[in-house]
Phi, psi and omega in degrees: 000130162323155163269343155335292182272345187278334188276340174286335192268327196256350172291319182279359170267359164273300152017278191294327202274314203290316178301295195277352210011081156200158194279161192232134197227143157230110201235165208272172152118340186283185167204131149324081189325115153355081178135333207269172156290125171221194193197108177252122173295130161240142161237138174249118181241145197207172203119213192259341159284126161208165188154234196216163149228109162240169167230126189252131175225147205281143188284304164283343157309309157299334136331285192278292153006263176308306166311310164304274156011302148301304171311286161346295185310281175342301192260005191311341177260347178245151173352288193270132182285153170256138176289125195290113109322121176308138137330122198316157151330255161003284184297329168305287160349284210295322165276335147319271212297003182277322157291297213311283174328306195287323190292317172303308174300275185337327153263011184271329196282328195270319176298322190290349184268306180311319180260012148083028199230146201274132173233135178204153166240135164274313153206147162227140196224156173288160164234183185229004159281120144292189160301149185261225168280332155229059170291165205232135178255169198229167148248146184238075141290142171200178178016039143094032190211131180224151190248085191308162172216140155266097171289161176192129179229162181214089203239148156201160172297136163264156186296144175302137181258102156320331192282002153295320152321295175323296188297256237311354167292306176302319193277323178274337164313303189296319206293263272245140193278169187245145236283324176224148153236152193306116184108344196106174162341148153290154184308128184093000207043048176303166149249158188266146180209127180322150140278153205280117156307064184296325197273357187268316186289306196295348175271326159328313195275004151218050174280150210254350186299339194270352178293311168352295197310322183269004196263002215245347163311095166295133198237142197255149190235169154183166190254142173247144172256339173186185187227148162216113161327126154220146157306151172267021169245335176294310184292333175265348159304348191262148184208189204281166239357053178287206161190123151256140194272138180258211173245064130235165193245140194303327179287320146336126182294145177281146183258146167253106190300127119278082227044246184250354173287133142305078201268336201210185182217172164165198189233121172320100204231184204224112245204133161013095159036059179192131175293135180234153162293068190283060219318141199207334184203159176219161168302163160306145213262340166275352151319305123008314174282325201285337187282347171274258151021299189292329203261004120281000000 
C-alpha cells in the first residue's frame, strides 16, 4: 500500500465518522461491479511529494449510502422511522466531492508530517478515466449500506533540484572578469559583472520554509462574476433597474479573487441565508503565492 492511500484511508474514516455520526469501516478487498455507474476524483499534489490520486466510487452504492445517512440524521428525533431513498446524481456529486476535498487535504497534511516532507493539493477535478487496473479496491461502510471504491496513485519523492547549486557556481564563475577578450578589453571600457541571479531569488520567494510568516496575514477575498467594457456616457446613463450583461453565462463558475490574482473557481451557493463558495478547482499553491506578493 502507498503511503498516500494509507494516509487518505485513516483521514477518511475519521472524516466520514465525524460527518455522518455513525461509525465508518474502510476494508480492502472490494470491486465495482461490471457495468455500474461510477464517478472518478482525481488529485494533483505537489511539494516535495508530487504526482496524481485518483478515486472510483461505485455512483449508486454511494447514493444509497449517503441517503441512509440523511435519513438516519433526518429521523434521529423522531418517532416514526422514515424509509431511506437514494439520492438525485447531482446531489450525490456535490457532496462526495465536498468530503472527498476535506479527506484529501487532511491526508496530504498527515503524509507530509510523517514523512517529514512538504504535500499539498493542488487541484482536485472529476476525471472521466477511472481507476485503472491496478487501483487497490475498497469498502466504505457506513449506515447499514456499502460503497465499493478504487484507489490509485502514481505518487512520488520528487527529485532534488541541483540547480540551485549549479547557479552558484555559475553565478561565481561569473562574478570574476576573465583573463582575455577577444580582442583586448571590452569594448567601450566596459567591466565585467556577474548576472543577477533571478532564478536563485525566484525560487526564494516561494521557499515553503518562509510561509510561517504569512499565515497568520489576513487577506480581503472577493468573488467576480463576469466583466463588461462600457464607455462613460453608457455608465452616466444608467439608474435604477437597468441590467448589465456581463461576459459570462449563468451556468460558468465564479472566480475567487485575491488582490488581482485567481486562487480558486467555484460555484455559487447559499450558507445560512448568506452567499457562499463552492469550490470546484484551486490554483496551484505557487499561484496562490503570487496573489500575496501582489498585494505588498
Amino acid at each position: 500500500m502507498s503511503k498516500f492511500i494509507a494516509s487518505w484511508l485513516a483521514s477518511a474514516a475519521e472524516i466520514l465518522e465525524a460527518e455522518f455520526g455513525t461509525p465508518v469501516n474502510l476494508l480492502p478487498g472490494a470491486a465495482i461491479a461490471a457495468g455500474a455507474a461510477s464517478f472518478t476524483l482525481m488529485v494533483d499534489l505537489a511539494g516535495d511529494w508530487e504526482g496524481t490520486f485518483t478515486a472510483t466510487v461505485d455512483e449508486g452504492a454511494l447514493a444509497t449510502l449517503l441517503g441512509n445517512v440523511q435519513t438516519a440524521k433526518a429521523e434521529a428525533g423522531a418517532s416514526t422511522p422514515a424509509a431511506a431513498e437514494p439520492l438525485p446524481v447531482e446531489a450525490v456529486r456535490e457532496e462526495w466531492q465536498r468530503l472527498f476535498r476535506r479527506i484529501a487535504i487532511a491526508a496530504a497534511a498527515d503524509l507530509g508530517k510523517s514523512s517529514g516532507a512538504a504535500c499539498e493539493v493542488a487541484m482536485i477535478s472529476p476525471d472521466e478515466q477511472p481507476a485503472g487496473p491496478s487501483g487497490m479496491g475498497y469498502q466504505l461502510h457506513a449506515a447499514d449500506a456499502m460503497a465499493a471504491l478504487v484507489l490509485a496513485d502514481q505518487l512520488q519523492r520528487a527529485a532534488p533540484e541541483p540547480a540551485r547549486a549549479a547557479a552558484s557556481s555559475a553565478f561565481s564563475s561569473a562574478s570574476a572578469p576573465p583573463s582575455s577578450f577577444a580582442g583586448g578589453d571590452p569594448p567601450g571600457g566596459a567591466s565585467w559583472a556577474a548576472p543577477p541571479p533571478a532564478a536563485a531569488a525566484n525560487e526564494a520567494a516561494f521557499d515553503a520554509k518562509g510561509l510561517e510568516l504569512l499565515l497568520d496575514v489576513e487577506l480581503e477575498a472577493s468573488l467576480r462574476f463576469g466583466s463588461r467594457e462600457m464607455t462613460l456616457s453608457d455608465l452616466l446613463a444608467l439608474g435604477p433597474g437597468d441590467v448589465i450583461q456581463l461576459d459570462r453565462a449563468l451556468t460558468d463558475p465564479v472566480d475567487l479573487i485575491i488582490g488581482d490574482k485567481i486562487v480558486a473557481r467555484g460555484e455559487v451557493v447559499l450558507v445560512n441565508g448568506n452567499f457562499g463558495l463552492q469550490i470546484a478547482a484551486v490554483a496551484e499553491p505557487r499561484k496562490s503565492l503570487e496573489s500575496i506578493r501582489c498585494l505588498f
